[in-house]
C-alpha positions, 0 to 999 in steps of 0.5 A: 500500500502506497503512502498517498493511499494509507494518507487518504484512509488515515484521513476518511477513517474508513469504516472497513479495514480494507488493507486487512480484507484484502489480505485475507481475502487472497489467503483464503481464495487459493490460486486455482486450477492447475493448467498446462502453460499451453492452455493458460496463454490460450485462455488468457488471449482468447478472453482478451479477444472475446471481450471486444467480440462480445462487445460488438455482438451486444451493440448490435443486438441491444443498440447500447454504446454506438460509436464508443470505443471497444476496449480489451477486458483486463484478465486477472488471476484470483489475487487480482480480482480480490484487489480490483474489487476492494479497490472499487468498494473502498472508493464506494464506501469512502464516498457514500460514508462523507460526514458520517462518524468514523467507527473505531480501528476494531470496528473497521478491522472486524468489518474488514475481516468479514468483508475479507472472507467474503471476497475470499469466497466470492473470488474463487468463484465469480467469472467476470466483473465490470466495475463502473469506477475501476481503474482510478490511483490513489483511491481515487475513482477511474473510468470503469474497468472489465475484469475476467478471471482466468482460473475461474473460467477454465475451472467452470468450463471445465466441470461443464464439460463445454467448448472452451471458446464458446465458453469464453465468449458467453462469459464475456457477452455478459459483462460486456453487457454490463460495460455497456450498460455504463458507458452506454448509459451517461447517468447510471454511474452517477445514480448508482453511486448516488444511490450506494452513498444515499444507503450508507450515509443513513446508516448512523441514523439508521443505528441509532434508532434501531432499538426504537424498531425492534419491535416492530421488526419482530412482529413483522418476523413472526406475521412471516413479513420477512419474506420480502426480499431484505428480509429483517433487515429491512425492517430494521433499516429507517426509511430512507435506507430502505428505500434507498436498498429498494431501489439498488435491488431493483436496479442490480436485479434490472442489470444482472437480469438484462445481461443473463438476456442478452448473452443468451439472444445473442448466443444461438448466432455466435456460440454454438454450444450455448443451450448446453452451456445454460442448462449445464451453468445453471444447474452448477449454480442451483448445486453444492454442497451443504456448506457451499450452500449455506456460505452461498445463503449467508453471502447473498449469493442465493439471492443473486441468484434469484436476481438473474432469472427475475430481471431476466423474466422482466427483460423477455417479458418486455422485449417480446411486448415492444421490442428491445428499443421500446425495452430501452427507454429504461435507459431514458431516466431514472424515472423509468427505471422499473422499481421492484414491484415493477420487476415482478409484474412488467405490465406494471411498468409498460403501462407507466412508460409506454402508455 
């Protein structure tokens, strides 16, 4: 860690130990598969290439990004995933957390810890990412950054047993999806941090009046109100976090959904293999052990799950209603973002935007 940045944190007082997560995160995530030198350079090279492919087939099929410039994505190992990563959450957490008082070194160190089995659990399993404020120095935000993650590629192409090229190429049509959701989009940066720093700026007050809800939220637990998607949680939450939770919920299951759409239209025409690829992918993600099962339920990686085939029914449900430029006026505002109750029933929302 540079100078500059150990100046900056000192200054902000973060409210996780970031340094610390990210140490145990790469002592935790493990290199990976072992591969021949051979299959590894092919991987690393076929992504970098795949990742402009995949960018000029999602253009073409969804209209996002014309006359923006392609860029290679950044292939990393396990290790390079986790920095990326706390690099992104720490510019986030930094922002959002402006004139909120500072925990102290245990409490940032705890969270740190936490954060850093977290990321130590996610890292070995997670294929891509695009970061809409990767890239920056000196803790600063940068112009966004698509990240792809060799090791896990080759791991989960390899369970699947599928063709390694089509396997790349669906992985990267997914996340060049989501670079285009940002760069092709001029708001969305800014809302979604808008929205992260409105969430993590109540927290104090939050914490504060969270005796006062208590109550409340453990009747709402025994009527089985928990259900909704936040579960206690949100009960405990005042009520600008948690309509600032609502609305990131609505917006991550819009955009995961939007992406698990389009890597499949566009794939019958560019990847070969890709119903096999689908049915094998989500059956390993349905799958597990009882521990992974229960890591994945205590990390939100169920609930991800759930996100991809909810903003996915959304996004087949509009776009066969009025076609993908009428499914595009969600990129309008975000007044036509479509909010959680929406996702669930997309008539909802072609009547509120198309008539």
């Amino acid at each position: 860690m540079g100078a500059v940045e150990q100046q900056t944190q000192d200054a902000v007082a973060p409210v996780v130990d970031w340094g610390l997560a990210a140490s145990v995160a790469k002592r935790l995530v493990g290199a990976g598969p072992v591969v021949p030198v051979s299959e590894a350079v092919a991987a690393v090279r076929g992504l970098r290439a795949q990742a402009v492919t995949a960018e000029g087939h999602v253009r073409d099929l969804t209209g996002l990004g014309q006359g923006l410039p392609i860029r290679e994505g950044d292939v990393v190992d396990r290790a390079g995933w986790v920095q990326a990563a706390v690099d992104g959450l720490s510019v986030l957490t930094t922002s959002g957390l402006d004139g909120v008082a500072a925990p102290s070194r245990i409490a940032a160190g705890a969270a740190g810890l936490q954060a850093g089995v977290a990321l130590g659990y996610l890292g070995s399993r997670v294929l891509g990412q695009y970061d809409p404020f990767g890239g920056g120095v000196d803790g600063q935000a940068g112009p966004g950054r698509l990240l792809l993650v060799a090791p896990n590629v080759v791991a989960v192409q390899r369970v699947l047993d599928v063709p390694a090229t089509d396997f790349r190429l669906w992985v990267c049509l997914h996340e060049a999806t989501h670079r285009l959701q940002f760069t092709g989009v001029p708001w969305l940066r800014d809302h979604f941090a808008g929205l992260v720093g409105t969430f993590l700026s109540t927290m104090d007050t939050s914490a504060n009046s969270l005796i006062d809800r208590l109550p409340d939220a453990l009747r709402a637990a025994r009527r089985g109100g928990t259900a909704d998607a936040g579960g206690l949680m949100a009960y405990l939450q005042a009520p600008e976090q948690r309509d600032a939770m609502n609305k990131l919920l609505a917006l991550a299951t819009l955009l995961e959904g939007h992406a698990d759409h389009v890597m499949d239209a566009v794939g019958p025409a560019v990847v070969p293999s890709v119903a096999v690829i689908r049915s094998r992918f989500s059956a390993r993600r349905s799958g597990g052990g009882v521990l992974d099962r229960l890591l994945r339920a205590l990390l939100g990686v169920d609930a991800k799950i759930r996100q991809y085939a909810q903003g996915s029914a959304f996004t087949r449900h509009v776009v066969d209603a009025v076609g993908m430029d009428g499914f595009n006026a969600v990129w309008t505002s975000p007044e036509t973002l479509p909010t959680r109750k929406e996702i669930d029933e997309p008539d909802a929302w072609l009547r509120r935007v198309h008539q």
